[in-house]
N, C-alpha and C positions, 0 to 999 in steps of 0.2 A: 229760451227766447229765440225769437224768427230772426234767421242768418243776413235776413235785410237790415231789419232794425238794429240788431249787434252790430252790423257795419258801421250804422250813421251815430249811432253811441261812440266807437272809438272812432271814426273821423274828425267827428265832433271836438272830440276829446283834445285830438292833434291838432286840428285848428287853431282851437282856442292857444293853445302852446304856440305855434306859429307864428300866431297873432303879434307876439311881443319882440319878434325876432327884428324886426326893421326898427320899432326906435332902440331894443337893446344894444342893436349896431349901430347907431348914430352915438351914441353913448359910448362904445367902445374906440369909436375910431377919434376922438377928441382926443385923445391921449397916444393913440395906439393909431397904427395905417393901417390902411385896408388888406394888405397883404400879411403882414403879422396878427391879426386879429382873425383873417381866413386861416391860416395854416396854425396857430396857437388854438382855435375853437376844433381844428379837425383832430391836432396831436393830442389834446385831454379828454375829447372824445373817444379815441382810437387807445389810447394805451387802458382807458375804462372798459373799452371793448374787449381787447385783447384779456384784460381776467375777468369778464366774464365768461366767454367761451372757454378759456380755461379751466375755471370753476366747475361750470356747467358740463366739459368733456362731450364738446361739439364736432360732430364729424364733419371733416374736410369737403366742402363742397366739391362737384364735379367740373369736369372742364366746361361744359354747357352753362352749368349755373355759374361758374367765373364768367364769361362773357357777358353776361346779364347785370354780375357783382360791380364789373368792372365800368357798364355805362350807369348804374346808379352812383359808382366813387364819382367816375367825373362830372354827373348832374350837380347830387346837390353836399357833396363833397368839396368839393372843387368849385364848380360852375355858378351855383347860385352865390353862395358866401360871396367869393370873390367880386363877381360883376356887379352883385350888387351892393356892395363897400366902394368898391371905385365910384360906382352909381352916386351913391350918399355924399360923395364928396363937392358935387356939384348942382345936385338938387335937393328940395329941401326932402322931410320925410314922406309928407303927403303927398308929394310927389311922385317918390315912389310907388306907394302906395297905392298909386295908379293904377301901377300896372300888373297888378296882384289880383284884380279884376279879372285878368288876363289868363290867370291859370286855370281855371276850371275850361274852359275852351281848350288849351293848349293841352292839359291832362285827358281831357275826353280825344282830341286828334290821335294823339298817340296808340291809348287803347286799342284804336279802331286800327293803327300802323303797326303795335308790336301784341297785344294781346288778342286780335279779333272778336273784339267786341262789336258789338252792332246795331245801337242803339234805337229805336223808330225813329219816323222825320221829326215827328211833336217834339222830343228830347231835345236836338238841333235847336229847335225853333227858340224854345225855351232858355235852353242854356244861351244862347246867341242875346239872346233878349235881355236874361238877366245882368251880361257882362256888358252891353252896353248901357243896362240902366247904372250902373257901380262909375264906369267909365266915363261917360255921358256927364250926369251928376257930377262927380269931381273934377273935370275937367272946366267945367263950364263954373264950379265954385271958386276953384283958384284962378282962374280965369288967364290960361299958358299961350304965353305971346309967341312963344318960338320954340323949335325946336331945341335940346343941348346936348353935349357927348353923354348928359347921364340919363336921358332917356335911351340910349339907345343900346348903354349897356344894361337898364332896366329887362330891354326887349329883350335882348340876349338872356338873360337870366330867367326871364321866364321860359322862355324855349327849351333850353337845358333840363330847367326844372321840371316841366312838363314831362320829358321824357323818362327823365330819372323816376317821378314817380308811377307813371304806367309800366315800365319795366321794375321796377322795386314791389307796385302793387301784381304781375304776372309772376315776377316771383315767388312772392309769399305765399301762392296755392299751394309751392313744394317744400320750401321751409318758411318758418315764423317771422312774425314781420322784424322781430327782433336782434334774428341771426341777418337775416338779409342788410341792415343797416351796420351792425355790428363787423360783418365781413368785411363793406363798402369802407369802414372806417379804417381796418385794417391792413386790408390791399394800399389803401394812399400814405400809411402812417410810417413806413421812412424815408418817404420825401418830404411829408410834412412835417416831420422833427426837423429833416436837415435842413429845409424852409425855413421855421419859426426861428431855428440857432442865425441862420444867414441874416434876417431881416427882425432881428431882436432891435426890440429900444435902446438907443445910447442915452437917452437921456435918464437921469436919477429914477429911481421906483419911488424914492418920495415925492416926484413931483407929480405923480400917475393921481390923477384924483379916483377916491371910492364909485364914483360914477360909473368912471369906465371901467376898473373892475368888474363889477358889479355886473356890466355889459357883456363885456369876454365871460365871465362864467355861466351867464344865462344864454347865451347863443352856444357857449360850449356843452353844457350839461343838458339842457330842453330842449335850442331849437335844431342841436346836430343831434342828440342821442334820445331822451325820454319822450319827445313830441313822433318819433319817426316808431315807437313802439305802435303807439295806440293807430297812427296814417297807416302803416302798408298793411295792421290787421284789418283795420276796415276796411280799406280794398278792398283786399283778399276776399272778407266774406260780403261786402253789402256791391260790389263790379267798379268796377276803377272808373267808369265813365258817370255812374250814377254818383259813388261816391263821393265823387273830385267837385261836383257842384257845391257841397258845404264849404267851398272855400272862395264861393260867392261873400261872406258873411266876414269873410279874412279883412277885406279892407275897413268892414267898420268897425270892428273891433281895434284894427290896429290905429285907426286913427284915433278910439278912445283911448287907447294904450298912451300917444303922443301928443293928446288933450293933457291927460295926467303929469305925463314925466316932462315934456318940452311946452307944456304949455301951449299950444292949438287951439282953437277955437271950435264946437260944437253945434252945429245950426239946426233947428228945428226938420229943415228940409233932409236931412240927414237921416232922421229917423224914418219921414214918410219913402223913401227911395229904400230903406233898410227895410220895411214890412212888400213893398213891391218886388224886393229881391227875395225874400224868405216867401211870398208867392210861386215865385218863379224856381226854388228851390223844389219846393212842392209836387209842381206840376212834372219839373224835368224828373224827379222823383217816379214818380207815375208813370210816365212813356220810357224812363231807361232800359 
């Protein structure tokens, strides 16, 4: 298979996984803070990582590829989780949701700042296009009167994220996209134990509803570990700037996600801006 299309296969892939990440944490943080559901989803991730490189008898990355290791822990290790749990506290999910519009722009920046990638203007034009049509549309759906502190750690979290994954997808040309997250988890994983033990729940585990369970261990297991397998191989092979565009597609999935579990509303117009953005995927496809 052509090492383009094998990219946007597991991009795809990661996506779709991704997708479930924002109402999983809305689900998790009902019972749970945002700071214990950030450092609990990094430490089940990281102590699963940790045997797997055991198992598997992984060699010790270099000091080069730790520097690398270590701004992908803080993206989306640290950075995303967290900001955008704080995020959710204050706005609703679809709101967030927003700004997730945001990543594929913010992924393609980076590229072009830590991988040199080089995209033509048409890509630009396109990508630019499609995340204001994602952004545009929702914005003007929920119809946002003001600004609040959780858009602006939304913003932040895309930022972060952005980077982490250009430097995660420039990674995995040298190791798999699987050790590169697996490292990321284990580099942060005895502060995130000593974190999760600090900022544990006092209250009863019987009063934790199956929800938010349910929540923590799908942001713990898919959207820190199994979603980030399939993301940095696609990078890797299909270019971090082209690939990052399938996550145009992130917001309307997640908001189907949050139809489902929270009950959201679905509008027709939803799906006509969803076939404008899978245009626009398309096209930026074609000039990346």
């Amino acid at each position: 298979m052509n090492k383009s299309y094998a990219g946007w296969i597991y991009g795809l892939m990661g996506v779709l996984i991704f997708s479930g990440s924002l109402p999983a944490t809305r689900l998790a943080i009902v019972d749970f803070s945002p700071e214990f559901s950030t450092f609990a989803r990094a430490s089940i991730a990281g102590i699963i990582s940790f045997i797997c490189l055991v198992i598997t008898h992984q060699k010790i990355p270099n000091l080069q590829q730790f520097k690398s290791i270590a701004i992908v822990s803080c993206g989306v290790v640290v950075g995303f989780p967290l900001f955008s749990a704080f995020a959710l506290q204050s706005i609703s999910t679809a709101r967030a949701i927003v700004f997730t519009a945001m990543l594929p722009l913010s992924t393609a920046i980076f590229a072009v700042l830590r991988a040199k990638e080089l995209p033509q203007p048409k890509f630009w034009l396109f990508a630019i296009l499609g995340s204001l049509f994602v952004a545009g549309f929702m914005l003007l759906d929920q119809q946002y009167s003001s600004l609040q502190l959780g858009d602006f750690y939304m913003l932040i979290a895309i930022i972060v994220c952005g980077l982490a994954y250009a430097e995660g997808g420039k990674l995995s040309r040298e190791l798999k996209g699987w050790q590169v997250i697996c490292w990321a988890l284990i580099t942060a994983l005895p502060f995130m134990l000593v974190l999760s033990f600090y900022y544990l729940p006092h209250k009863s585990y019987s009063s934790i509803s199956i929800l938010s369970m349910i929540g923590l261990l799908y942001i713990s297991l898919f959207s820190m570990f199994i979603g980030f397998f399939f993301w940095y191989k696609g990078l890797a092979l299909g270019g971090i700037a082209q690939i990052g565009q399938i996550q145009l597609i992130q917001p309307f999935l997640g908001l189907i996600l949050s139809a489902w579990l929270l009950h959201e509303k679905i509008e027709l117009s939803m799906l006509i801006v969803c076939i404008l953005v899978i245009i626009c995927i398309m096209m930026a496809k074609k000039y990346a």
